[in-house]
Every structure is written in C-alpha cells, then in structure tokens.
C-alpha positions in Angstrom: -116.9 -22.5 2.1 -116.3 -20.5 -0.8 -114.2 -17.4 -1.4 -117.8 -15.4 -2.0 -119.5 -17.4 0.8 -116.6 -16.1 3.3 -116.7 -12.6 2.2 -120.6 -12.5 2.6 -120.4 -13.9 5.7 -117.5 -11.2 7.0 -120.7 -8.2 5.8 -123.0 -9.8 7.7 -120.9 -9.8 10.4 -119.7 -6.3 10.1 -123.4 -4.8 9.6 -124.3 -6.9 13.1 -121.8 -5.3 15.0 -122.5 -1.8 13.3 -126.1 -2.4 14.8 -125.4 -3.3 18.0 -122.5 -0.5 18.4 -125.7 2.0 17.6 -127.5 0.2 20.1 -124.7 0.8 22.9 -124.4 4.1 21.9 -127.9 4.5 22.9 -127.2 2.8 25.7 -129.5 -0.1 25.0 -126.6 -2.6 25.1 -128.3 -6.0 25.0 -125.4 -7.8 26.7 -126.0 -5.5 29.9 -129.3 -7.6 30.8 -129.1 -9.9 33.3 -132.4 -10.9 33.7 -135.7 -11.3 31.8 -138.9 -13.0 34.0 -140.3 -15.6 31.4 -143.5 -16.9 31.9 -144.3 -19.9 30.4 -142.5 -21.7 27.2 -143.6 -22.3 23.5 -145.0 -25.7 24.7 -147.0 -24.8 27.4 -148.6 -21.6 25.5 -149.7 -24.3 22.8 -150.6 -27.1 25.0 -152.5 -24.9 27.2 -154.1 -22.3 24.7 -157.9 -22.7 26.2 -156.7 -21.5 29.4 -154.3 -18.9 27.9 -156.5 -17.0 25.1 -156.6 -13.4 25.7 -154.2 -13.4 28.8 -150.9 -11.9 29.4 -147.8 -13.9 28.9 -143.5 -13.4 28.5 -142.0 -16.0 26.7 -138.3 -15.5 25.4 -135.7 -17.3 22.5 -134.3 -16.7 19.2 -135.8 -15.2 15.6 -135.8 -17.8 13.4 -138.1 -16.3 11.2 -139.4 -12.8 10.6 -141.8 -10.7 7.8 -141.8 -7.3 8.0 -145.0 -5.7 6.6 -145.2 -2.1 6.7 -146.9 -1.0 10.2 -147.0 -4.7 11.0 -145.0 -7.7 11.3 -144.6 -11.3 12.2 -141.7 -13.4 13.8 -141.4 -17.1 15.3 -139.1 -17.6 17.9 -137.6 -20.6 18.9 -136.8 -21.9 23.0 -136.0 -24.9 24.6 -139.2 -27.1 23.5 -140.5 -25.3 20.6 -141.5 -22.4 18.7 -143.9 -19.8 18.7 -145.6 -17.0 16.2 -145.7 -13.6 17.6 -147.3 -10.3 16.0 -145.9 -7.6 16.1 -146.8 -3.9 15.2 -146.3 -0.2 15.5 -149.8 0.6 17.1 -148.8 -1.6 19.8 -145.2 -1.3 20.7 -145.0 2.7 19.3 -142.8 4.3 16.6 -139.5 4.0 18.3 -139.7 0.4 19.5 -141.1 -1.0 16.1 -138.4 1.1 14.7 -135.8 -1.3 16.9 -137.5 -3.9 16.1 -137.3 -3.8 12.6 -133.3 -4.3 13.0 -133.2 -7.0 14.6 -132.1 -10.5 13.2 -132.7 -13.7 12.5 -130.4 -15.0 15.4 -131.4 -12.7 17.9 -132.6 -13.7 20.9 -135.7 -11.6 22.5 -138.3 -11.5 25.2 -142.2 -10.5 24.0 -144.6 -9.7 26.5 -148.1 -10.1 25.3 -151.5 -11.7 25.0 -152.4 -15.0 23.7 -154.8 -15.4 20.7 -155.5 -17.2 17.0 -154.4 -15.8 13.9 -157.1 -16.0 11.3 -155.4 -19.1 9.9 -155.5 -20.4 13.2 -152.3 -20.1 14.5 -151.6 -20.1 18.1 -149.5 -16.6 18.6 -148.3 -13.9 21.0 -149.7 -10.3 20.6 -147.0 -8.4 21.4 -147.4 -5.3 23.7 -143.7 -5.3 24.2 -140.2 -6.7 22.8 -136.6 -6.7 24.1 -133.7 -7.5 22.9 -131.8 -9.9 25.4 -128.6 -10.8 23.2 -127.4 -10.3 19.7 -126.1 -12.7 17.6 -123.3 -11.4 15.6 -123.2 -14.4 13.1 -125.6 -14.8 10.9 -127.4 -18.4 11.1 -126.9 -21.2 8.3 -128.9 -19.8 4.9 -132.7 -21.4 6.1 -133.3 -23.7 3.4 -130.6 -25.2 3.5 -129.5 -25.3 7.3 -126.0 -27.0 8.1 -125.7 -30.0 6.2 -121.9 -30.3 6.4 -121.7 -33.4 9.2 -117.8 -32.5 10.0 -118.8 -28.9 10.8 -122.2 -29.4 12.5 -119.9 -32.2 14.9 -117.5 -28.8 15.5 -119.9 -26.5 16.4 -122.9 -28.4 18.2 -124.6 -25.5 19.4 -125.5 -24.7 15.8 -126.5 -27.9 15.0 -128.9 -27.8 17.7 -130.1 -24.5 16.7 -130.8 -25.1 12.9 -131.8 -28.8 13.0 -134.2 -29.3 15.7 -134.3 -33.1 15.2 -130.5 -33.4 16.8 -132.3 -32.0 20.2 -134.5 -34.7 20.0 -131.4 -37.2 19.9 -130.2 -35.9 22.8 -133.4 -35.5 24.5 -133.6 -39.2 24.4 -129.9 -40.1 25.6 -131.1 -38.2 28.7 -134.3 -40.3 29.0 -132.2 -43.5 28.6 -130.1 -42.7 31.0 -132.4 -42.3 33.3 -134.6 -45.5 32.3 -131.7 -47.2 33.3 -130.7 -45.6 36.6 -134.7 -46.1 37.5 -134.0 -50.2 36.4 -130.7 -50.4 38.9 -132.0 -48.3 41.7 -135.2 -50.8 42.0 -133.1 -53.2 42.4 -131.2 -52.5 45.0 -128.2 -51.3 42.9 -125.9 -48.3 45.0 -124.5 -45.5 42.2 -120.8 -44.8 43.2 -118.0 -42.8 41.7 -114.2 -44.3 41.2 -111.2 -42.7 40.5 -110.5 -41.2 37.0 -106.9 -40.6 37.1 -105.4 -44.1 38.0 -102.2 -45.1 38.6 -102.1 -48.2 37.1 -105.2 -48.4 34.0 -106.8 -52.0 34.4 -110.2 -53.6 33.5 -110.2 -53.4 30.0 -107.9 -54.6 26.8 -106.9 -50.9 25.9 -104.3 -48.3 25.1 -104.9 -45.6 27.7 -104.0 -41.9 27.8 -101.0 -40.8 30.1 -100.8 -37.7 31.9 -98.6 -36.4 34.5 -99.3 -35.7 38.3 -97.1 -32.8 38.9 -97.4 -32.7 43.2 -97.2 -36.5 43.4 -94.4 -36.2 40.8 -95.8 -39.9 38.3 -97.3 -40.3 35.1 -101.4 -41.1 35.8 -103.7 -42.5 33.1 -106.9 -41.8 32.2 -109.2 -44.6 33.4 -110.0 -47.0 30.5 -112.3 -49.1 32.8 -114.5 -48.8 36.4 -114.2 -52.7 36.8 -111.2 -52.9 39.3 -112.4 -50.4 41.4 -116.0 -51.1 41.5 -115.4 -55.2 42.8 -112.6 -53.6 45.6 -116.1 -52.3 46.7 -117.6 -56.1 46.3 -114.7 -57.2 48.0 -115.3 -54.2 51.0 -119.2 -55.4 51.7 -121.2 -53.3 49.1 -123.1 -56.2 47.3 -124.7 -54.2 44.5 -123.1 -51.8 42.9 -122.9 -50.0 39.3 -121.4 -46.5 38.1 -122.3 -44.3 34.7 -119.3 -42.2 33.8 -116.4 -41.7 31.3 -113.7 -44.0 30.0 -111.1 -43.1 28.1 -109.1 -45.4 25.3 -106.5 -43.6 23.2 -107.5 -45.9 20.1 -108.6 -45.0 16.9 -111.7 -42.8 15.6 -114.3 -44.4 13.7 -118.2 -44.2 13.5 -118.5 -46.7 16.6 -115.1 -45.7 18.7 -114.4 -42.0 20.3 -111.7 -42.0 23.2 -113.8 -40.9 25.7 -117.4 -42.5 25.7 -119.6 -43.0 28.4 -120.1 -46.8 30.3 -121.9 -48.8 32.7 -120.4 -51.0 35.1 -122.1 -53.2 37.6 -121.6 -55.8 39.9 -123.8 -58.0 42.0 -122.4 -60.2 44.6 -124.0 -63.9 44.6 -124.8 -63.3 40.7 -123.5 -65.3 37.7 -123.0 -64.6 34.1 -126.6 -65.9 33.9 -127.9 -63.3 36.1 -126.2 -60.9 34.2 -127.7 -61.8 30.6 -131.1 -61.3 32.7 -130.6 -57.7 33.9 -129.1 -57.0 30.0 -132.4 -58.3 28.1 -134.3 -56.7 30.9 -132.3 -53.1 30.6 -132.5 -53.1 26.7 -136.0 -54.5 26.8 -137.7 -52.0 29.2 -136.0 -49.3 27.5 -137.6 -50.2 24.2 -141.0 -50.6 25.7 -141.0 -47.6 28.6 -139.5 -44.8 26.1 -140.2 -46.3 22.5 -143.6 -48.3 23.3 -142.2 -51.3 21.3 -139.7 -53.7 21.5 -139.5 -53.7 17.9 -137.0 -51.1 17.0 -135.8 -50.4 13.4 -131.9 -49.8 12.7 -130.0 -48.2 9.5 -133.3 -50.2 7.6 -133.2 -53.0 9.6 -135.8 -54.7 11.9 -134.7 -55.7 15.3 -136.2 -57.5 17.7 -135.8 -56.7 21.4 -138.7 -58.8 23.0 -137.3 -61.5 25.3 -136.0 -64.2 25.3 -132.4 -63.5 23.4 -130.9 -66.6 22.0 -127.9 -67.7 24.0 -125.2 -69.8 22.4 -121.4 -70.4 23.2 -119.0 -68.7 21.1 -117.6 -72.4 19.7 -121.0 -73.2 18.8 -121.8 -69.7 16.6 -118.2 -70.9 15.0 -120.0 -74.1 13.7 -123.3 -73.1 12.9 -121.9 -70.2 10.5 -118.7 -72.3 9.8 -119.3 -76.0 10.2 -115.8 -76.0 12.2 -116.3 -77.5 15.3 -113.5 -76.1 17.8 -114.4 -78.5 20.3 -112.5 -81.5 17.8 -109.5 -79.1 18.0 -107.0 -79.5 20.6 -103.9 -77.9 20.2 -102.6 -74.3 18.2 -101.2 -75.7 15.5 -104.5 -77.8 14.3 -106.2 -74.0 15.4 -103.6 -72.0 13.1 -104.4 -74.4 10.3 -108.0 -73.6 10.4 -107.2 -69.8 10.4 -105.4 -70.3 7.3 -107.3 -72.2 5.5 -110.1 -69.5 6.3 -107.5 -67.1 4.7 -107.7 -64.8 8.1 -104.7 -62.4 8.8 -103.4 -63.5 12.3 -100.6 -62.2 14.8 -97.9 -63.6 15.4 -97.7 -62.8 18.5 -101.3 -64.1 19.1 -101.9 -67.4 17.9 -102.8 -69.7 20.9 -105.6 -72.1 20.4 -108.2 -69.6 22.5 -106.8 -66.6 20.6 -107.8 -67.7 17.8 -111.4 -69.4 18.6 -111.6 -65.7 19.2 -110.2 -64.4 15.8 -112.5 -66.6 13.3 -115.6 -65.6 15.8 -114.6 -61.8 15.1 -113.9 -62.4 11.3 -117.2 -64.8 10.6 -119.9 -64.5 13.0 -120.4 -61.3 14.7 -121.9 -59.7 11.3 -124.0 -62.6 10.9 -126.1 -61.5 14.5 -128.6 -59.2 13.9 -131.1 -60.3 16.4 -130.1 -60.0 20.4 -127.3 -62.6 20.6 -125.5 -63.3 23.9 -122.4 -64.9 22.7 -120.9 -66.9 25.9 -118.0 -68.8 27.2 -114.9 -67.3 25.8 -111.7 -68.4 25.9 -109.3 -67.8 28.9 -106.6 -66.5 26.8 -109.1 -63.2 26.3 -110.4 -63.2 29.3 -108.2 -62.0 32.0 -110.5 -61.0 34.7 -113.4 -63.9 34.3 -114.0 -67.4 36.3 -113.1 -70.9 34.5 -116.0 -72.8 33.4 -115.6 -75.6 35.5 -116.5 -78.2 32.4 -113.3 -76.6 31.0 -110.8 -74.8 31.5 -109.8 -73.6 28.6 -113.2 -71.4 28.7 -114.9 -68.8 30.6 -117.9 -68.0 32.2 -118.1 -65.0 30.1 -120.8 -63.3 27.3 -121.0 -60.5 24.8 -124.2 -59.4 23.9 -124.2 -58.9 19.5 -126.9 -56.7 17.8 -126.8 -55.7 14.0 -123.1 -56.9 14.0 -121.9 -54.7 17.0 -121.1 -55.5 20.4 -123.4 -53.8 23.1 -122.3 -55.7 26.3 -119.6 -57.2 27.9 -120.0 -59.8 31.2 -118.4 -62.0 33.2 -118.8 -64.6 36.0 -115.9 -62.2 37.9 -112.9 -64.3 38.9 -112.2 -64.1 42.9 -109.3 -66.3 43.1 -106.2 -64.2 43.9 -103.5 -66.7 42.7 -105.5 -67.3 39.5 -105.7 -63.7 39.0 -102.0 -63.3 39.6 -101.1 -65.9 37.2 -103.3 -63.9 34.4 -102.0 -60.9 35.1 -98.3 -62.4 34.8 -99.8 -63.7 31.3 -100.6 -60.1 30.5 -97.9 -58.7 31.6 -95.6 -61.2 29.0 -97.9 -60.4 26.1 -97.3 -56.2 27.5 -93.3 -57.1 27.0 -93.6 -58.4 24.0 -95.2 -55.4 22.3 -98.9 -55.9 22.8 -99.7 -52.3 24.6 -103.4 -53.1 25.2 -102.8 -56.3 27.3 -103.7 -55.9 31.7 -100.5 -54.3 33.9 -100.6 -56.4 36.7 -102.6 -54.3 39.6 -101.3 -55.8 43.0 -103.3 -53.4 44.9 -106.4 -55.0 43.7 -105.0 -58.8 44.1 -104.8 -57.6 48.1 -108.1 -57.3 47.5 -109.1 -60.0 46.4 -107.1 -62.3 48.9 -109.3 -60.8 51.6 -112.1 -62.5 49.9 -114.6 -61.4 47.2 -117.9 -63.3 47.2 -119.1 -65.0 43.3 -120.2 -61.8 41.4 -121.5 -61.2 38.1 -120.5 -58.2 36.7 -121.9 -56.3 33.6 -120.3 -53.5 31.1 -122.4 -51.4 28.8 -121.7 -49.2 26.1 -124.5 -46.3 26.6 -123.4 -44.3 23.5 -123.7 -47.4 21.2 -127.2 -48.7 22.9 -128.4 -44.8 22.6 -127.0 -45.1 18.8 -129.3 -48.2 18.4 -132.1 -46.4 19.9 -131.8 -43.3 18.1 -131.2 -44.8 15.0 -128.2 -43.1 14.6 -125.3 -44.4 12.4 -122.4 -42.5 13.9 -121.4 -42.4 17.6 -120.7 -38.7 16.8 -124.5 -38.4 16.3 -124.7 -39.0 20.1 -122.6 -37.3 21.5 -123.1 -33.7 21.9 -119.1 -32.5 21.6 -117.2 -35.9 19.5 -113.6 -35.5 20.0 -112.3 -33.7 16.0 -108.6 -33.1 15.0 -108.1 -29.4 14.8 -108.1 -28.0 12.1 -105.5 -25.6 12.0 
C-alpha cells in the first residue's frame, strides 16, 4: 500500500467514525443492539419466491452495493449464503429514516423488513418498509473492482477475504462437507471417534521436530503432539477394535505451499486389519468423497486430470525404483553397492543416513514420487524408515507399509502396525542412536507405550491422512493456505 492509498484509507476512516459519533449522539448507537429477529436468508427468499411474493420478510447482512437515486434507492446485501436486492425509498421508510439511510456504507451491516416482489428486470428483491442499522464498519471494504488480490494479506485477514471474494466461502464450505463425508464413511463402519492428549510428554508417532512448551504446575517441558498414533493403538491394546480421531498435529518444520505446523489429520486403527485392508478404506474414503460431494471420480488438479475411480495401482516401492529407473534394488545387498547407485544418480545424501533401506528410500523420493499422478499406493518400505510398522515376513529388511501418491504428493500414510514389544524396543533404541547423533526428527523411545504393547495388541492396520492436502486436491487449491481459514504468517512487525 501506497503513501496516497494509506492516507485515503485514514479519511475514510475518520468520516466513518464521524458518522457513527452523530449517530451515538442521537442515541442510535448501532453497537447497543443485541438482537434483530431475521426471518429467512438470501437463499431461501430466492429459492422460495412463489411462496414469498407479496409477503412480509426480515433478512439481515452487509451493503455491498448501494445507488442512491433521489427519493429512491437500491442496495444488495450480502449473508451467510447469498445476496439479495432491496429497494429502498423515502415514501416508505419517511424523511428521517431515508435521511439515515442515505449515510450508511458499503460495509455496514443492516436489517430490512419488507415485502417480497420482482423488479421490472426481474429481480428477486425486498421492498423495504423498514431498515436498521445493526453494526458499522469503520473500515472501508477493498475498492470493488478490484477486491483483495494481495494472497499474503487476504491469508492475514481471512474474514475479508471471505467477505470480498465469495468463492473462498465456497472452499471452506467444502472442507466442512468432507469432513463430514468421511466421519459418515468411519461411523458406518463401526469406527469409535476419540480424543488423545495434545500436550504429551514424550512426542511419538511421526518422524518430526515438535514444538516444546512448558507445564508450569507439573514443573516439565510438554510438546505439542506431532502424531495421535501412540495413543490411539494403547486404546487397540485396551479392547477398543475400531478406532480413528480428526484433530490437530503440530510439526515445528518449515512453511511451504504443502507444510503449516499445525494441520489437521486422520488416524485410524482397526484391530484384525492389514496394510491391505487399509489401502481398501483409503480408495474407498477418497473415492466416495469424489462421487457423494463432486458427482465424479474424475477430478481436475492445477490442469491436470486425475482419476479417482477404483482400483489404484499397487506396487512395492523397489519395483516403482525399477520401472522409472531400471535399478533393481532387489540385486543390491549391502550399503556400499546402495551408496554407489545414489551417486552415480548424482543424489545429495547424509551422511549420517546412508544404510541400504535409507537409501531405497532417498532415490524413491528423488525419482519416482513426481512421476505418480494417478492414485498410487507405494508399499513395503524399508525398516530403516519405518519405526512403528510389522516386517514383511518374505523379508526383513521391508515392511508392511504404503503411501498413497497423487500428482506427486503424498496423501496417506499406513502400516501393518508392529505389536511386538521387543521389536519395538530395539527400533526405538535405533531411533534413539540416530536422535544422539543429531537427527532431531527420529522416535524418542516411549516406554509407557512399550508396557502397552507387552500386554498384547491384536494385528492392526492403521491409517494416517492428511485432510488439508486431500481438501487441497478437492478444492483445486494450490496452497495449503487456501484451506485453511487462519495459516500460521510471520508477523509483520
């Protein structure tokens, strides 16, 4: 914003509080409401107009637009699903009040009571018979043809955004609805919502950095929860079979248009299930979604086509290696031969991470995952990555693990879940080493939940995922900022 732009803006504001210190001075202070009895809304005046004509309505919202014409005047006002035409004029609301009305702004929110009819262009309008002002807005609204187009400003002050650009409501409208969709998909199923701890002593079930806070009565430092997983199987382990929970995690990583520290997740966990299971309940999730909300499960995304309509291919993460590749892990035993490959591939490697699985991992990353587009469920990782998943049985050195790849991103995370206590110990030990040696994301070792697990968990699958990225695939939104209504911003003074 300009020098000008600011010194405008300051006028505005000045001849806005001028008017509503005349109003309070004749004690019509708009802030002093508490109440105003709406009738119906925009929507239903419109959708309904055959039983409405002629008959006496109050609807309420904001000016968003207003023409004065002498002894008559028009205004559309904007609510919760809509907006609406009203007119306005000095035979029916009398010299005084038409006076008022006059004054007010564009930003202003008011209640008209009045009767329904057509303009003679056919527009479905209020005839108002009377109009209050309910709240002044002291800031003038973004110029109107040009609205708020600056992305770092309208993430900063939401509530603008919504109010100028009606097709962000709509955005949100829809995270709500998927949300739901998917609550309606688990709770059919048998699935029990629970809540877990947010403030954990010791943060487990992920690879991440967490935040630390302080408990000041307990007298420790807490962290933010960067997973539900740990939690959610002690239940497994206590005799809930099905369980899942939507709620914030919190990773004190870095910012970019798919990462914000705190996004929402979904974790859930079926006892008697496999990894298999859990690739069925993903395509199902994803697919119903598409279909129930979208009617297709052809979606398009930043231009291009995806298709969503089971079955998803389903291929090991050595095998995705070979067919984009032509290296064959499976031929390559030890680190060494695996470090080789990594640098004839000319990828940047650490150090400190350079076993044979770590690395399996580090060309997939590097030269597959942009090449999925389609639903891919990328499976059997290596052991080395996956702390908290069951051996595949055929080896080792693997997992019964998957990631589900669309477009290039990563939308899901699952596991056959380990239930071996000394396994689990052994791993966490692993972690703990790599924690020592500098890697702050790696597992602390949780021997709360190993108790757990040594009373016996039953074979579970268990799922993990990402609602803000599905809702950004959805949407067709390029920025996880898009989707979330308040994006974590550096200040900016």
């Amino acid at each position: 914003m300009d020098e000008n732009q600011e010194l405008d803006i300051n006028n505005l504001m000045k001849i806005r509080r001028d008017k509503l210190k005349e109003l309070q001075n004749e004690k019509k202070d708009p802030f002093e409401i508490t109440k105003y009895n709406r009738t119906h809304t925009s929507k239903q005046i419109i959708e309904n107009y055959n039983e409405l004509e002629q008959k006496d309505v109050s609807i309420a919202g904001r000016i968003i637009a207003k023409r004065i014409m002498g002894k008559a005047s028009f205004c559309h006002i904007q609510d919760s699903e809509g907006k609406i035409q009203s007119y306005v004029s000095l035979n029916d609301l009398g010299e005084e009040l038409y006076k008022e009305f006059k004054t007010y702004d564009i930003g202003d929110i008011i209640g008209i009571t009045g009767f329904v009819f057509k303009t003679r262009t056919e527009e479905i309008s209020v005839h108002a018979k009377n109009v209050i002002l309910l709240s002044k807005s002291l800031r003038p609204l973004p110029e109107k043809f040009h609205g708020l187009k600056d992305m770092d400003l309208r993430y900063r002050q939401r509530y603008v955004d919504l109010i100028v650009n009606p097709e962000v409501k709509k955005t949100f409208e829809l995270r709500t609805k998927i949300i739901k969709k998917i609550r309606e998909i688990l709770d059919e199923k048998g699935y029990l919502e629970v809540e877990t701890p947010t403030l954990n002593i010791i943060p487990g079930g992920a690879a991440a950095r967490p935040f630390i806070t302080y408990h000041n009565a307990l007298d420790i430092e807490m962290y933010l929860r960067i997973a539900t997983e740990l939690y959610l199987k002690r239940l497994i382990v206590g005799g809930f079979d099905k369980v899942y929970e939507m709620g914030k995690n919190f990773r004190n990583e870095g910012i970019d248009i798919k990462h914000n520290p705190e996004f929402t997740c979904m974790e859930l966990y079926s006892a008697y299930d496999d990894y298999n299971d859990m690739m069925n309940i993903t395509e199902e999730i994803f697919s119903t979604i598409a279909k129930d909300i979208f009617g297709t499960t052809k979606i398009n995304y930043q231009e291009t086509e995806i298709d969503l309509t089971p079955s998803w291919k389903r291929i090991t993460m050595i095998d995705s290696i070979k067919e984009v590749t032509g290296i064959d892990f499976n031929k390559i035993e030890s680190d060494e031969e695996a470090l080789e490959i990594v640098k004839k591939l000319e990828i940047e490697y650490d150090e400190n991470k350079i076993t044979r699985g770590e690395l399996i991992n580090l060309v997939f990353e590097e030269k597959v995952e942009k090449t999925l587009i389609n639903p891919t469920f990328i499976c059997d990782y290596p052991v080395e990555v996956s702390p908290l998943t069951k051996r595949k049985k055929e080896d080792p050195r693997l997992t019964e693990r998957f990631e589900l790849f669309i477009n290039g991103g990563e939308y899901a995370n699952a596991y056959s879940e380990l239930n071996d206590p000394i396994d689990q110990y052994e791993r966490f030990k692993k972690q703990l080493e790599a924690r020592e040696a500098g890697d702050e994301e790696a597992n602390m070792l949780d021997e709360d939940f190993i108790t757990a697990l040594e009373y016996g968990m039953p074979p579970t699958g268990g799922l993990g995922i990402g609602i803000d990225r599905m809702i950004m695939l959805f949407t067709n939104s390029a920025s996880i900022r898009d989707v979330l209504f308040f994006p974590t911003m550096k200040p900016l003074n």
